[in-house]
C-alpha positions as CSV (number, residue, x, y, z in Angstrom):
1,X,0.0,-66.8,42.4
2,X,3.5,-68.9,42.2
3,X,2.1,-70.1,38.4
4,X,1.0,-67.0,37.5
5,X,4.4,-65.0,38.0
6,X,5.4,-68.5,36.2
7,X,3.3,-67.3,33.3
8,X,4.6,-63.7,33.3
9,X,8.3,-64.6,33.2
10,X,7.6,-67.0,30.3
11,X,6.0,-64.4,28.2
12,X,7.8,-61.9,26.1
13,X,7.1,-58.5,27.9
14,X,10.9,-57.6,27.5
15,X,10.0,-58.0,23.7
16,X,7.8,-56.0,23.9
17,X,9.1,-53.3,25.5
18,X,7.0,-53.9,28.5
19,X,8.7,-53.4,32.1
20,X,7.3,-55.4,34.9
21,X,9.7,-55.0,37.6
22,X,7.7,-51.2,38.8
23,X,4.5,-50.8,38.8
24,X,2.1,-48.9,36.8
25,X,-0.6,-46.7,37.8
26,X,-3.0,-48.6,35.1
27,X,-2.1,-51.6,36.0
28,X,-2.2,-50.7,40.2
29,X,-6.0,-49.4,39.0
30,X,-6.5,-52.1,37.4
31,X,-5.3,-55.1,40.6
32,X,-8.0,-52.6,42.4
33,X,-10.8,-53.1,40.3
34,X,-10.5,-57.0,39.6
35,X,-8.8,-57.0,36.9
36,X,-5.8,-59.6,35.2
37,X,-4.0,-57.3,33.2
38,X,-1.4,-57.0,36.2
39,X,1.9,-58.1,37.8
40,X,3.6,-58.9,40.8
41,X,4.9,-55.0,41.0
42,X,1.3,-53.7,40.3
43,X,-0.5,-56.2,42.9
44,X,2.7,-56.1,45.5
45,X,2.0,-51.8,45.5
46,X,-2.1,-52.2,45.8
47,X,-1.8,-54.5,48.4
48,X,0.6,-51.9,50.3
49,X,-1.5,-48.9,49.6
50,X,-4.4,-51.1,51.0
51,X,-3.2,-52.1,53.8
52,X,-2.4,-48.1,54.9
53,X,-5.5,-47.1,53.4
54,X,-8.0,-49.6,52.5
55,X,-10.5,-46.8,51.1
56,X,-8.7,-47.0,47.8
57,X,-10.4,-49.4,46.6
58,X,-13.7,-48.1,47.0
59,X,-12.4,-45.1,45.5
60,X,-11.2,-46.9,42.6
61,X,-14.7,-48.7,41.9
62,X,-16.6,-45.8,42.8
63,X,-14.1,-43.7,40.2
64,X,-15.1,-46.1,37.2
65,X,-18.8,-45.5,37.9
66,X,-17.8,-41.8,37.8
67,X,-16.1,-42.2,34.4
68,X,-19.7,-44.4,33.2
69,X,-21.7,-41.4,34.5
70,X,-19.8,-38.5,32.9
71,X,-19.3,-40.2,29.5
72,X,-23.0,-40.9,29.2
73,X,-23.8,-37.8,30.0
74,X,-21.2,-36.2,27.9
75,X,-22.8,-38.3,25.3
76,X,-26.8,-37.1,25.9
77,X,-25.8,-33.8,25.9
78,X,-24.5,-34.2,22.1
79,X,-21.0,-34.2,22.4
80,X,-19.5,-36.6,19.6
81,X,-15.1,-36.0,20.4
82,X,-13.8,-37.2,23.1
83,X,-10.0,-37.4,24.5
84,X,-9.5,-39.4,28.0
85,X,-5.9,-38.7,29.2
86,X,-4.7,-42.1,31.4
87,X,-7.3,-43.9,30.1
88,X,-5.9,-46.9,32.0
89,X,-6.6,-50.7,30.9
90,X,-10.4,-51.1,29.4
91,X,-12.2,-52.4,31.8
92,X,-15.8,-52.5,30.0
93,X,-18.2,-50.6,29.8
94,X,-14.9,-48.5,28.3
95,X,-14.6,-44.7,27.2
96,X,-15.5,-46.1,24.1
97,X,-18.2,-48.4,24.4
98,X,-20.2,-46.0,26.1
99,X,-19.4,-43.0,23.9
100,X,-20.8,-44.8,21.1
101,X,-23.8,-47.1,21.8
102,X,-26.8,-46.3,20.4
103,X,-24.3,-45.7,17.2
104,X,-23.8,-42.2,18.6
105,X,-21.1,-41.3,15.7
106,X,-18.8,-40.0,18.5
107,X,-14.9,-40.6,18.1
108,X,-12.8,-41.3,21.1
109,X,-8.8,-40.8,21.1
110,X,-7.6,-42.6,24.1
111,X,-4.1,-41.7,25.5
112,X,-1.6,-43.6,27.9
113,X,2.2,-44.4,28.9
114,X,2.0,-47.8,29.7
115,X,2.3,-50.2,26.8
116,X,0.7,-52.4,28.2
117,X,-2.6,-50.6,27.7
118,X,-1.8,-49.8,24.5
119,X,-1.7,-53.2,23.6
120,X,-4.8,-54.1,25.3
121,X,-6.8,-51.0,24.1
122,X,-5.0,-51.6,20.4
123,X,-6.0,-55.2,19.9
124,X,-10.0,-54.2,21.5
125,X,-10.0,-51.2,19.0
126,X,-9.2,-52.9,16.0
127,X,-11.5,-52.6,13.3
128,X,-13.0,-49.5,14.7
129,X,-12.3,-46.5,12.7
130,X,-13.7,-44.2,15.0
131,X,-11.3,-44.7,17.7
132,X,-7.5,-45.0,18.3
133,X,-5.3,-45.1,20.9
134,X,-2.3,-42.7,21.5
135,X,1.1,-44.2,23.2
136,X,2.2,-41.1,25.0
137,X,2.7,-39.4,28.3
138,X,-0.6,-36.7,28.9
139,X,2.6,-34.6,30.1
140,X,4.0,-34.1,26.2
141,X,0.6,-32.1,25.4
142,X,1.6,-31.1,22.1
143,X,2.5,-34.8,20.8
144,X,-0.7,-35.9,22.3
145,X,-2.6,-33.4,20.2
146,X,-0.9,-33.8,16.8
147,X,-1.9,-37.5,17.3
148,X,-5.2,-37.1,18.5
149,X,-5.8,-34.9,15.8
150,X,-5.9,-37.2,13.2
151,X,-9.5,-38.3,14.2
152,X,-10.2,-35.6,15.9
153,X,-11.7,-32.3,14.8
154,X,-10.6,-29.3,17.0
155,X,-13.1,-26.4,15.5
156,X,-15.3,-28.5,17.2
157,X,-16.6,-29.8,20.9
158,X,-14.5,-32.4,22.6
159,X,-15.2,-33.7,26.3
160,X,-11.9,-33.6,27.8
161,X,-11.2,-36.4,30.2
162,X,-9.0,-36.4,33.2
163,X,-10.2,-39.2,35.1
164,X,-8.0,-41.1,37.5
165,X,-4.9,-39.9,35.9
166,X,-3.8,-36.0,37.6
167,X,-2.9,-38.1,41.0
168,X,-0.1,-39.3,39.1
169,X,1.5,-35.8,38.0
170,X,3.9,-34.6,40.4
171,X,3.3,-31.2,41.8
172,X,6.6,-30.2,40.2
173,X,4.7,-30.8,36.5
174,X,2.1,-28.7,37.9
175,X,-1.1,-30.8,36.8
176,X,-3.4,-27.6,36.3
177,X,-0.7,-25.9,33.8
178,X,-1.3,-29.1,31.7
179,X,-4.7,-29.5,31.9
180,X,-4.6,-25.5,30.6
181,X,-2.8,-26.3,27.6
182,X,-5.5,-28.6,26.7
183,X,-7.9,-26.4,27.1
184,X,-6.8,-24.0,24.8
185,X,-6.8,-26.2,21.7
186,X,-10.8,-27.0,23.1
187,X,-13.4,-24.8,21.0
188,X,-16.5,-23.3,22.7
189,X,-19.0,-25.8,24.1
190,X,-16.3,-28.4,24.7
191,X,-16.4,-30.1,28.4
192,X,-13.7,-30.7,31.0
193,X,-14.3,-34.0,33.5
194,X,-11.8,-34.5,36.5
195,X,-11.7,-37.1,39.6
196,X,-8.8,-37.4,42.2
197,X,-7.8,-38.6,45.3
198,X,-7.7,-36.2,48.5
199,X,-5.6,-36.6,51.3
200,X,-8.1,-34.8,53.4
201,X,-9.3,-37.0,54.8
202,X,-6.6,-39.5,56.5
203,X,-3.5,-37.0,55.4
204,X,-0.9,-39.1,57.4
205,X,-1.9,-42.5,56.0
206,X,-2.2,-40.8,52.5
207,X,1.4,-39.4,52.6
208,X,2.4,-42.6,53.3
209,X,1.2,-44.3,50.6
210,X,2.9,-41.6,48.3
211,X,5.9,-42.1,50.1
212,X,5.7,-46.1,49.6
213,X,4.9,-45.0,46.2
214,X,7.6,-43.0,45.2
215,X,10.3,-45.2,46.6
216,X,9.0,-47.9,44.0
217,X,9.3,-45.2,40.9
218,X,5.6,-44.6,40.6
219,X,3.7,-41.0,41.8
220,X,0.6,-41.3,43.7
221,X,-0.4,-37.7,45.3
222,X,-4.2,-37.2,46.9
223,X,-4.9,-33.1,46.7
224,X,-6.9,-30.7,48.9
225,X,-10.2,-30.5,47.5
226,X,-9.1,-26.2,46.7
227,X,-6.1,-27.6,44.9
228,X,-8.6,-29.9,43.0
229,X,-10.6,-27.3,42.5
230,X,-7.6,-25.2,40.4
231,X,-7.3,-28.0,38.1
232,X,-10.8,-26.7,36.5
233,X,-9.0,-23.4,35.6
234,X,-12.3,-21.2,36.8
235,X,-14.4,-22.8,34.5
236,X,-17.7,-23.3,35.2
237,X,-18.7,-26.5,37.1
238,X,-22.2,-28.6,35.9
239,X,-24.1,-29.4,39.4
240,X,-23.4,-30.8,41.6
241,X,-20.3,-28.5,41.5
242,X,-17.3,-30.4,43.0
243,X,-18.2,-33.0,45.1
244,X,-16.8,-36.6,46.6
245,X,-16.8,-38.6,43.9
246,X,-19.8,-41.0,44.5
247,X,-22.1,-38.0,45.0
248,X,-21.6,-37.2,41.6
249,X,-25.6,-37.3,39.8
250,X,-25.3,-41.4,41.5
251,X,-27.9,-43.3,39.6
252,X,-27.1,-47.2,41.4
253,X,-28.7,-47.8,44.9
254,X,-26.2,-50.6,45.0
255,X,-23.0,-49.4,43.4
256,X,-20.3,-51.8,44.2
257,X,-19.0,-49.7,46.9
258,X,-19.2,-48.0,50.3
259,X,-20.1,-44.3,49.4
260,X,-18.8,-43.5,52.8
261,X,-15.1,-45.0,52.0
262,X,-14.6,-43.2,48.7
263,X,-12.0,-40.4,48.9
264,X,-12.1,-38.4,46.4
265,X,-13.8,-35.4,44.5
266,X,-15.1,-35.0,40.8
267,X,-16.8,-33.0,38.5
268,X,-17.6,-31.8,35.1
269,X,-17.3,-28.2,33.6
270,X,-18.2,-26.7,30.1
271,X,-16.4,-24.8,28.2
């Protein structure tokens, strides 16, 4: 660990306008998941949140099957535009890879804060015409949509993706508000897919990892599964409806996780 930090302080990141003193959600999700593309902050605030709630990571491995699932599916059912909001480092198989195998056609704007995973995502996407990646906050829902515009053609479907990234919006931004603006840009037939944390079930422990959270500059906030539910804006959920996130259409008898350690809810709603 000692040479690693070694390694981080060595490198550039100041350079590159990349902050490594607080951690990032991506990067947090990332530690979680197995990944590198992390530091001391990131690993020092999953290690906390594990400790007070272990289930996270579960959640976080059962999540990125979630994200596999819905984007296959998405893709089946013909949709060729798709925009993931806190699309977080890209772990494979990414947004992208699975939106477009079987040369599919489909085009995929990816959109994050954290320059880090722009860097990562940049460098991966090269070469790629069909995709791009957008350096902005999913807050600013105007600038993300004039960027993600220039591949992407509004009069037409998009699958909307809000995976892992509405537990970092502070209830003061009001999360569901945002995800409405988004949807009005959406033309008929488009698709909406959301996953979150709940604090339902362990709300103390929960709470406290927000509050360990907060005091290190970051948001973390697990929902009811109702106030999930709002995010969705009454619009019409695919079966399973709304459900924990590893009952969503599971298709792994051996998924990486334990299905009874995942807090959180999903689903997917058309337009």
């Amino acid at each position: 660990m000692a040479d690693r930090d070694g390694q981080e302080l060595r490198a550039p990141w100041e350079t590159l306008g990349i902050g490594t003193d607080v951690p990032y959600p991506a990067r947090v999700y990332d530690y979680l998941l197995g990944g590198s593309d992390n530091f001391a902050a990131d690993r020092e605030a999953a290690e906390l949140s594990l400790r007070l709630m272990p289930e996270l990571r579960d959640s976080a491995r059962a999540n990125r099957k979630f994200l596999a699932r819905a984007v296959r599916f998405l893709r089946d059912s013909g949709i060729r535009q798709f925009l993931d909001l806190g699309t977080g480092l890209p772990t494979s198989p990414s947004t992208p890879e699975i939106a477009q195998s079987g040369n599919s056609g489909a085009r995929v704007v990816c959109v994050d804060n954290d320059p880090v995973v722009v860097q990562r995502a940049g460098s991966l996407m090269a070469g790629n015409q069909a995709t791009m990646i957008v350096h902005a906050d999913l807050r600013d829902v105007d600038s993300v949509l004039a960027a993600a515009g220039k591949l992407l053609d509004w009069s037409k479907p998009v699958s909307l993706l809000c995976v892992a990234c509405l537990h970092n919006i502070p209830d003061s931004d009001e999360p569901a508000g945002i995800v409405t603006r988004y949807l009005e840009r959406l033309a008929p037939g488009s698709y909406l897919a959301v996953s979150h944390v709940t604090d339902e079930f362990a709300p103390e422990r929960m709470h406290a990892v927000t509050a360990e959270y907060a005091q290190r500059g970051t948001v973390f906030t697990g929902r009811s599964k109702q106030a999930i539910l709002h995010m969705f804006n009454d619009r019409e959920l695919l079966d399973p409806g709304l459900v924990l996130i590893s009952q969503w259409r599971p298709d792994d008898d051996h998924p990486g996780y334990d299905p009874a350690r995942v807090w959180g809810y999903c689903g997917v709603a058309r337009l």
